[in-house]
N, C-alpha and C positions, 0 to 999 in steps of 0.2 A: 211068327218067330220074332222073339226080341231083338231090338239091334243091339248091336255092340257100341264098342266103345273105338274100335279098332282096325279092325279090316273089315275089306267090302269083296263084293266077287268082281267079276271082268269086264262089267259093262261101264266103261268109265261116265261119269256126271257129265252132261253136256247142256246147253244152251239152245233151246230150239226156237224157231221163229216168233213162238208166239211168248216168248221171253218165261220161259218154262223150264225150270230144272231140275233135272230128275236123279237120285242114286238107287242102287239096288239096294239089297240087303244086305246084311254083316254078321259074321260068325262072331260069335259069345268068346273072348276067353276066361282064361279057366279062376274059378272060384277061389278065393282066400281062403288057407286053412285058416285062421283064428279072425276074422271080419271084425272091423271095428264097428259098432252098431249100437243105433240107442236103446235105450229103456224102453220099453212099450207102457204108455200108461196102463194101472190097473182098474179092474172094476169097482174097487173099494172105494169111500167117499173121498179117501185122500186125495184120489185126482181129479176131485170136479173144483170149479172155483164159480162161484155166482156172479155175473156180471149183469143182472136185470135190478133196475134201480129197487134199494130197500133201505125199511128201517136201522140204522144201526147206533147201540149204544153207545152214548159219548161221554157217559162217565169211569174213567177213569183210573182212578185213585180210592183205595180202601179208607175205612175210617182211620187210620192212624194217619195219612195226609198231616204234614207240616201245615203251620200258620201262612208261609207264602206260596201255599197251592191253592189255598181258598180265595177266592175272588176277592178284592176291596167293594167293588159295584159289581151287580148284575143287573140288568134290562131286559123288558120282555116285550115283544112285539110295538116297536116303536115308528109307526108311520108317518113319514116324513114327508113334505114337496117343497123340497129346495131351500126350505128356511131354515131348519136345522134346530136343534131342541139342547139350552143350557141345563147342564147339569154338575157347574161349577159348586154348587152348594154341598152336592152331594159327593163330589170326587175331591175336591183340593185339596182338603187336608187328612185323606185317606192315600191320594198315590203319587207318595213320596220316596219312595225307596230308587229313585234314579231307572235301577234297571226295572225291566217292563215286559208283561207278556197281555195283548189284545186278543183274544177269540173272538172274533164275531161273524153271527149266523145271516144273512139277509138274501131278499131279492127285490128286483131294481123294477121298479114302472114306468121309468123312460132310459131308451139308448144312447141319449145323446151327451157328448160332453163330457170329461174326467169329475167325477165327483168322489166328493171325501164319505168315509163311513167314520168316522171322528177327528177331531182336531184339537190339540195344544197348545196354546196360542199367548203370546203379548198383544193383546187386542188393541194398546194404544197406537196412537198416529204415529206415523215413523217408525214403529215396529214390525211393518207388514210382514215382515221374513226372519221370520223370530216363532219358531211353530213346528210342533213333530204332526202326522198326519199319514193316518193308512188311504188308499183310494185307488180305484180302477178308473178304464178309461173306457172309449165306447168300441173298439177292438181286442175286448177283454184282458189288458193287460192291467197286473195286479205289481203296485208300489208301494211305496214309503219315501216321504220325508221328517228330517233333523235336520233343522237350521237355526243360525243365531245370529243378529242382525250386530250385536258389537264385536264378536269374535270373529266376524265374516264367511262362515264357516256352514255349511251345506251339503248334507250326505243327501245324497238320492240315490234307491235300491228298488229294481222294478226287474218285471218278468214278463215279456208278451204272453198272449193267448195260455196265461191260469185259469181265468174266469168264464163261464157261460154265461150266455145272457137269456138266452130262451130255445124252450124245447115242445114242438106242437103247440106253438103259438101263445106257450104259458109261462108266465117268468122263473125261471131256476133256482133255488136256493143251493147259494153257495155258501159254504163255511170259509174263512180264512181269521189269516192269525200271524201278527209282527212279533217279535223276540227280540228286546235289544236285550244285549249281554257287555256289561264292560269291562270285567275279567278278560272276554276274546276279541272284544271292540269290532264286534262284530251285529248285524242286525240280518236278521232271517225270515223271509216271507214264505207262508202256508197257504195251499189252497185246496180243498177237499182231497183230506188226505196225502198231498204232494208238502214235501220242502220245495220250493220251484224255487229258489235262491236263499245264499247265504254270503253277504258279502264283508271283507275285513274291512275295516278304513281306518287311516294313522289318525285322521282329528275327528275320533267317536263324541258322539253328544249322548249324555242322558237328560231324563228333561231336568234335571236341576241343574246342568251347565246352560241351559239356554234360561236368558238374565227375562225378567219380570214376567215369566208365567203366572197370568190371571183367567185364565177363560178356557173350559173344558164343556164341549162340545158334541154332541153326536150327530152326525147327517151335513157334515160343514167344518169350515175353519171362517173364526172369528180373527179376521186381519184388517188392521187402522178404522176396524167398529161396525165393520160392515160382514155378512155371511158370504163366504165365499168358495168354491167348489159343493155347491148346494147337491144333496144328494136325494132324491126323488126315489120311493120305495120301502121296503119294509123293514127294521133292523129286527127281525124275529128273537134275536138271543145276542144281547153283549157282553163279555167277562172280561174287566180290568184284575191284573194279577200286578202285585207289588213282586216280581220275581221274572229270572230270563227260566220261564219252564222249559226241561230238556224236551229233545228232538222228538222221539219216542211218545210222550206223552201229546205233544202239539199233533201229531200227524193221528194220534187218537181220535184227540176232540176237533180235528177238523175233518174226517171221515165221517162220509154222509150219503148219499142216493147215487149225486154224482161220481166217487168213488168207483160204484161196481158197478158202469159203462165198462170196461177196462179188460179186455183178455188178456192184453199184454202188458205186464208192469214192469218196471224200472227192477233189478235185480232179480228178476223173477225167476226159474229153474232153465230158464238160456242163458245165464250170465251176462246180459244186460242189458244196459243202460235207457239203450237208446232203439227204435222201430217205423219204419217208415214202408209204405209200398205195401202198403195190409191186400187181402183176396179170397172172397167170398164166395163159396158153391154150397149149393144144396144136392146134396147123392139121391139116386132112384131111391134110395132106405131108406131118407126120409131125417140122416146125419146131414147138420150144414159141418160145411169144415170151413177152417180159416189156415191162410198161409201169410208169413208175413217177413221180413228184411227184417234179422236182428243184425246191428250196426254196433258193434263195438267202441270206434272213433271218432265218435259222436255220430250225428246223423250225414256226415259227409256222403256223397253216390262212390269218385274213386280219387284219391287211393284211400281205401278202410280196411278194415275184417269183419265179414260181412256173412250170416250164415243164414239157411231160410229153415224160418221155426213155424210149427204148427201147430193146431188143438181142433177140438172139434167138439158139439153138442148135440147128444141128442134126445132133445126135452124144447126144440123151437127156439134157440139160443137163450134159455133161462141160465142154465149151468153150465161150464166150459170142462174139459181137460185140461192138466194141466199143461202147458208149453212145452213141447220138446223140440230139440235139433234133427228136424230132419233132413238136409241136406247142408254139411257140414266138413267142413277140413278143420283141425286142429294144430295147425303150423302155427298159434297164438293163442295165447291159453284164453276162454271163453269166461273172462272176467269182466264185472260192473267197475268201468274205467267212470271219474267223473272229468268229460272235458272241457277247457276250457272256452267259456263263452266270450268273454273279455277280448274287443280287438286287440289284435297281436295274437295272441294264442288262439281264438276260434279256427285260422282255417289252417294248422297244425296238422298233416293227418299219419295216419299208418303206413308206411311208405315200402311196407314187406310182405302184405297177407293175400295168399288164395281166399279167391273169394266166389258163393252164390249170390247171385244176385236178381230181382224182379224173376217174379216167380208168372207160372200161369196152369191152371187147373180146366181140366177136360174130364166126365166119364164116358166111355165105349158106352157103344151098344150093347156089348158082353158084359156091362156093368163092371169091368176092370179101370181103374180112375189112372192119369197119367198126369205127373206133377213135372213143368220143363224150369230151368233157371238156366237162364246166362252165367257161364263161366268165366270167370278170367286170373290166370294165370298171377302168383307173387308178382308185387309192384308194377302191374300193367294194367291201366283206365284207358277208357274210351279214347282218348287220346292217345298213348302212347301203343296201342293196339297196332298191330301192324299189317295194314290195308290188302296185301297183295299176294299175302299166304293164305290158304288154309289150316296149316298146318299140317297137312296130310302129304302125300305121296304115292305114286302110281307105280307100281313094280308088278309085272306079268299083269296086269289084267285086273290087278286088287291095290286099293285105297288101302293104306294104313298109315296110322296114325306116328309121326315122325319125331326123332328125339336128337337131342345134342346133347354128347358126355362132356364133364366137364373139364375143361382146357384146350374144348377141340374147339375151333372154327365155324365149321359146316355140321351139316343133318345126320350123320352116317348111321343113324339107328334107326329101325320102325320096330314096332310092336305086331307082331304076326299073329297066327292062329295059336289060340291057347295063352296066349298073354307073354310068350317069348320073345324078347327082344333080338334081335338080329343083327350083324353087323353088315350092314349095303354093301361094304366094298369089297366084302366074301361071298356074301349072300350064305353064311352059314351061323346057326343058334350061336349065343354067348351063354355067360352062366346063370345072365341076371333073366328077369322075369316082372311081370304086371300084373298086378290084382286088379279083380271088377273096379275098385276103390280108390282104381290108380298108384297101391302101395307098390314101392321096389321093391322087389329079393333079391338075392343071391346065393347060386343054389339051393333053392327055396326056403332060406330063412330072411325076413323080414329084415333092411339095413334100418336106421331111424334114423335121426336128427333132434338138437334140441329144441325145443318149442322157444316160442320168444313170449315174452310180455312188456311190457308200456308204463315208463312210468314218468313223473310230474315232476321236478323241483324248479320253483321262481321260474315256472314257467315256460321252460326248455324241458322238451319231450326227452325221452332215454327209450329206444329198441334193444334189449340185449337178451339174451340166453339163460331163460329160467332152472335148466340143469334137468326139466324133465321130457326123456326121451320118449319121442312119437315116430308112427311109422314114416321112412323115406315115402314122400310122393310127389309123383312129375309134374306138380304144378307150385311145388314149393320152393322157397328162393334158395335151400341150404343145398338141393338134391343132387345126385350125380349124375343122371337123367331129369332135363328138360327140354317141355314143349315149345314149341314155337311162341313167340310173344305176344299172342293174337289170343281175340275172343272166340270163346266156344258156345254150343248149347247142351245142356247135357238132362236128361230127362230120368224119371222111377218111376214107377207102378208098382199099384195095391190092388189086389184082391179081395180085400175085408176093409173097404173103403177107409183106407188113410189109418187104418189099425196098424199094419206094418209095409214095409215096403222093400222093393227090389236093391239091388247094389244102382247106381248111375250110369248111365248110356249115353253116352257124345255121338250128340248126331253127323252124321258122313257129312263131308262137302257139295254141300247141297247148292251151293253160288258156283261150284267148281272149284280146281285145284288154285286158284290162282287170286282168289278173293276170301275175305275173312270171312266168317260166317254174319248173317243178320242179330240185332238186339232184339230182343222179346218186348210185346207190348203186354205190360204187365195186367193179369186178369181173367179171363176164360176164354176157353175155344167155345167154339160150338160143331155142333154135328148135324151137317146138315140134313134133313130130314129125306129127300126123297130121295137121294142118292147114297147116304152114309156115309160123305164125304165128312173126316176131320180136317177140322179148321185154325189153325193157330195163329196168330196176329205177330206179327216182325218187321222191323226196318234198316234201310239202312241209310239213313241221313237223307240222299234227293229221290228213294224209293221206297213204298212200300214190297214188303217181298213175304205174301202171304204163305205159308206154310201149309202142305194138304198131307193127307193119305187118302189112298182109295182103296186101300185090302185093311182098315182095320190096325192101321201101325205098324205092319207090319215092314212097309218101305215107305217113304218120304220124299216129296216132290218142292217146290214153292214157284208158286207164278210171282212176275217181279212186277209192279203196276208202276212204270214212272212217273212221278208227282213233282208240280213246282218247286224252282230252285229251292233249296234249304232245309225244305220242313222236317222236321221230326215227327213222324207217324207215327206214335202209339195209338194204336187203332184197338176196337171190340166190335165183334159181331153181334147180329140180331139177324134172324131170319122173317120177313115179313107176309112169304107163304112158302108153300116148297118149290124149291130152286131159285127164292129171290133172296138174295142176301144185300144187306145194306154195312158197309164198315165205315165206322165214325171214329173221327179220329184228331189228334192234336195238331196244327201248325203252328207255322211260324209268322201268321197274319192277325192275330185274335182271334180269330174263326176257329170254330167247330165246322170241319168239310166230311162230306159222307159220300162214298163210292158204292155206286150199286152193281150187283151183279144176276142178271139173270136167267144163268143158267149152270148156277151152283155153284160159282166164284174160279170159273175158267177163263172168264174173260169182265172188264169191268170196265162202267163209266166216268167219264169226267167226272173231278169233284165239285160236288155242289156243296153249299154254307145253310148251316143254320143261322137264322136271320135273330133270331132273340136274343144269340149269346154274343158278348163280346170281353174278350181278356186279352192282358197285355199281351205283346208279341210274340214274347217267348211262349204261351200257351201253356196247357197243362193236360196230364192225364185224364181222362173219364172214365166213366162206366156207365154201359147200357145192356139193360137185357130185354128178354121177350118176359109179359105177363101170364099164368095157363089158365088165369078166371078171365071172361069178356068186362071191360068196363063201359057202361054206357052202352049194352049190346052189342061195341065194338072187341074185335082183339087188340091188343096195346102192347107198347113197350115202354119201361120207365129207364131216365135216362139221370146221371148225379154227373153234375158238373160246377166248377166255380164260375161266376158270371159276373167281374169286375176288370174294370180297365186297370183299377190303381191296384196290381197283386194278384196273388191268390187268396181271393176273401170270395163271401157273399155265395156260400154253397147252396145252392137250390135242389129241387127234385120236381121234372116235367114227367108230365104222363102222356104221352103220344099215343090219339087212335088212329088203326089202321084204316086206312079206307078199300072199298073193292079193288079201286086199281093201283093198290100198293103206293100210297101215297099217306103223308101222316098227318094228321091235326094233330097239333100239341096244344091239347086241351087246355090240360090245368099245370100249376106249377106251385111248390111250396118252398118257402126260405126255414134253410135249418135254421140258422141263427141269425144275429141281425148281420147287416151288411159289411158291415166293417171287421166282421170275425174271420180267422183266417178259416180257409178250406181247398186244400191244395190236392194229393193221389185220395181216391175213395173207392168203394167197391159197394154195390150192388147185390143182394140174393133174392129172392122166392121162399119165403120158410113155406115148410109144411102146413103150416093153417093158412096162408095163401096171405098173411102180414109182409111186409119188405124190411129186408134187415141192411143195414149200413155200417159200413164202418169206411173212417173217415180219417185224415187227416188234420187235426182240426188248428193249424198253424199254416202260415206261411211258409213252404219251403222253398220258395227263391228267395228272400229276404235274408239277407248277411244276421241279421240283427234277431233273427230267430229260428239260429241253430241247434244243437246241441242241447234240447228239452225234452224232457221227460215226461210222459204218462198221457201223452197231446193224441193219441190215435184210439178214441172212444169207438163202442158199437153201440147204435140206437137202434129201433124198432120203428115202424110204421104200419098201421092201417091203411088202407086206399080211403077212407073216407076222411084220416087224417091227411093225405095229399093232396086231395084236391082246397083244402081250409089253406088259405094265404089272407 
């Protein structure tokens, strides 16, 4: 039986010795007449989108193209190391027109160092900083400078983690492409297919404001006579434009391979912007699915609006679906907000939205799949969450889920059988009522509320009231009925894997009445094999508190594993034979610690450290799964994690064999990219042809300095044979 959202029967949740807590089951109430529910994608090709790297045309523009759409120079495979190649003869007195548009194509033969892909220069002495100049750096961040050494005067416009540097050990070709505009005095950097910045600035430079430009460059900048930011690698394709070509066109001709990595894009049919905390399954059919945090308010955790969107392939993740909301509140309208990056405005956030948040996917043995996210409540984060509630309530022998009218004080509402609210201090029906979906009614017509949306001027945010009415629901800030101010966990299931899905279900008080519920470790359960124990990964700051079933879902337990002071435990399983489970998981030491349990995750050991990895303190998410091919005639599990002191950079993938006595060599290991590139949450699959699929976070997200970016969470592919090549 499904659980509800709501009430439970009479055995109350209790705590037993071996720090085990149990709730029973929960009656259903009653169904939405009119359910708010997405689109299902259809079979037609509209809903596939190609994310497996291909050819794509980057011309353009029809024959009737303007004089300043055609290039001044173009170049063709131009290989450089460090010296840089004049081509002052050929450009000076062709690119004059001030404003400016660079396309250029390349890949790089060493990682080290910021190197220039061209420069504009006063080559003489004393003029060293006097020079406009596109260039990346060796943590793939993609810039611009305009300077002028009499006017004193220095724009710099940069973007972290734009650029790739290498993909199975081969250098990447990336397109990018600068835009000055002096009309908007504004300069704008591209990179395969992204705008990744456009910045204004009050003392714009074109190159004819900067005094004795003589020396035009490719692969360098020409400063006091010497090559400087020497760039090492290939300029496949450069196009000088006497013109600021619009947006639309630049994101054309810099769309390329790298591009269709990408299920999820910036404005894409979730309305936006922003995605973080991606989650990889492959179903017994042979569909991988993905799930993933769309983030509204930029990529903040809390306070955002925050919904979990999905897609799925099944063609071996060649082709996707397109993105839909499938766990979703609309108390803020599902728009591509662009937020601001710019200290001072970056950590600006949403201070009003229900929110899903980190998702974790599971399929039954009955092949029914179960999708969980953490819930939390209008204007309540991790923090302001409140420790010592459940949220629930005990009346006769039954849990239900408790509510406070507005202008009252105290609790005096639950949610009974059937989805009726009730007043406590009567203990008799009111007129209102609750839908699967959390919606209010009143005598069962549907109250609403107006939706809010977000908006920008000089810099100061605006929450106000868009006019258009959505249904009341008790997790939203405007409602008449709300929940307690605490975190929930709330779960769906599919039948036709991830084609459509159930209404939401809030797991009972599985800590007990008296403690919030645990956070989700974002990523896959597993099922254990010789018992048919489900497994869901959760913490709660100095504990793990693994989550079980043993009938199939149908009721819900969690063993609590106390863990040293502080850690943050987002944990995943792997099973290493039947009834050995090992759970790897994040601290707050740099370590990766791994807890074993041998006898199906009822009882477990000490954490023990991977010795190879080390990341700065605060740690970060992983993903580990089991392999179903033998590699090396062993069984194995492959494990993605970032492995740098300084951040979340330097994403690797180890291959671990099993040995007889459940112990692991971790053979071999491959570096996604180079070291310095950011790689923070990632997710793990098995496709169908027994390749490893990834997807990745491919920035920093501890870093202040690299929020709120777009198109940064690629899906790549792997071979085993490409893994073990480092």
């Amino acid at each position: 039986m499904v659980l509800s959202a709501f009430v439970a029967n009479s055995v109350a949740a209790q705590e037993t010795e071996t720090s085990e807590v149990s709730t029973p089951k929960l009656v259903q109430p009653v169904a939405p007449t009119t359910p708010i529910s997405e689109v299902q994608p259809t079979s037609d090709n509209s809903s596939e989108v190609t994310v497996q790297p291909r050819t794509v045309e980057t011309t353009v523009k029809d024959p009737s193209s303007t004089a300043e759409e055609t290039p001044v120079l173009e170049k063709n495979n131009v290989t450089l190391t460090g010296g840089g190649e004049n081509v002052t003869k050929e450009l000076k007195d062709k690119f004059t027109s001030g404003d400016f548009t660079v396309v250029i194509k390349y890949n790089q033969s060493s990682e080290k160092g910021l190197q220039a892909l061209f420069g504009i220069s006063n080559s003489k002495p004393g003029q060293q900083n006097s020079y406009v100049d596109v260039f990346f750096r060796d943590n793939g961040e993609l810039g611009m400078e305009a300077r002028d050494t009499s006017s004193n005067k220095n724009n710099l416009v940069s973007r972290p983690a734009s650029v790739w540097g290498k993909y199975k050990q081969e250098a990447v070709t990336n397109t990018v492409a600068v835009v000055a505009d002096s009309v908007k005095k504004t300069y704008s950097l591209y990179a395969n297919g992204t705008k990744v910045v456009e910045k204004k600035v009050d003392n714009f430079l074109n190159i004819k404001d900067i005094k004795g430009i003589d020396y035009y460059m490719l692969g360098g900048v020409k400063r006091a006579g010497k090559t400087a930011f020497g760039f090492n690698g290939t300029l496949e394709n450069i196009k000088f434009f006497n013109s600021a070509l619009d947006e639309e066109t630049v994101k054309k001709m810099t769309t390329n391979a790298v591009t269709g990595h990408l299920i999820y894009t910036a404005n894409d049919t979730t309305g936006s912007n922003y995605f973080r905390i991606p989650v990889l399954y492959t179903f017994s059919n042979g569909r991988v699915f993905s799930s993933i945090d769309a983030r509204y308010g930029g990529t903040h955790d809390f306070l955002n609006k925050i919904n979990i969107a999905t897609s799925y392939s099944d063609d071996n993740g060649k082709t996707w679906t397109k993105p839909k909301l499938t766990l979703a509140f609309d108390d803020f309208a599902p728009v591509p907000l662009e937020w601001p990056r710019e200290v001072g405005g970056r950590d600006l956030q949403i201070s009003g939205g229900a929110t899903y948040i980190d998702s974790v996917i599971v399929e039954k043995k009955n092949k029914q799949v179960l999708m969980f996210a953490d819930v939390m409540p209008a204007g309540v984060s991790f923090r302001e969450a409140t420790r010592k509630d459940s949220g629930y309530k005990q009346i006769d022998g039954n849990y239900y889920l408790k509510l406070r009218k507005q202008g009252d004080t105290d609790y005096n509402y639950t949610i009974r059988e059937n989805g009726t609210v009730y007043d406590d201090r009567t203990n008799r029906p009111t007129e209102f009522s609750v839908d699967k979906n959390f919606g209010i009614k009143q005598n069962g017509n549907y109250l609403t509320v107006e939706q809010y949306s977000v908006s920008f001027e000089n810099n100061k945010k605006t929450e106000y009231r868009n006019g258009t009415k959505v249904h009341m629901n008790i997790f939203y800030k405007d409602a008449l009925f709300k929940v307690v101010p605490t975190n929930y966990i709330a779960y769906i299931s599919s039948n036709d894997h991830g084609e459509s899905w159930s209404a939401p279900t809030l797991l009972p008080p599985i800590m007990g009445l008296n403690r919030n519920a645990p956070y989700l470790g974002p990523g896959r359960g597993i099922i254990e094999s010789s018992t048919g124990r489900i497994l869901i990964p959760s913490y709660i700051g100095k504990e793990s508190a693994f989550i079980y079933s043993d009938d199939n879902g149908a009721s819900w337990k969690v063993k609590v594993v106390p863990l040293p002071s502080s850690w943050s435990a987002e944990a995943q399983f792997v099973e290493l034979s039947p009834g050995v489970i090992q759970a790897y998981m994040r601290t707050n030491n740099g370590k990766i610690a791994y807890l074993t349990s041998k006898d199906a995750g009822t009882t477990w050991s000490a954490p023990e450290y991977l010795k190879f990895v080390s990341n700065p303190s605060y740690g970060t998410q992983l993903s580990i799964i089991n392999y179903s091919q033998l590699i090396d005639g062993k069984k194995a599990v492959i494990l993605s994690t970032p492995n740098s002191t300084n951040g979340r950079k330097h994403g690797q993938i180890w291959i671990g064999l099993i040995n007889d006595d459940n112990t692991i060599d971790w053979r071999y290991h491959h570096d996604v990219d180079y070291s310095n590139y950011g790689y923070s949450y990632s997710t793990l699959t098995e496709l169908p042809n027994h390749e490893i699929g990834l997807m990745f976070e491919k920035f920093d997200s501890w870093s202040r300095n690299e929020l709120h970016m777009k198109n940064v969470v690629p899906y790549i592919t792997f071979k085993i044979e490409d893994l073990k090549k480092n």
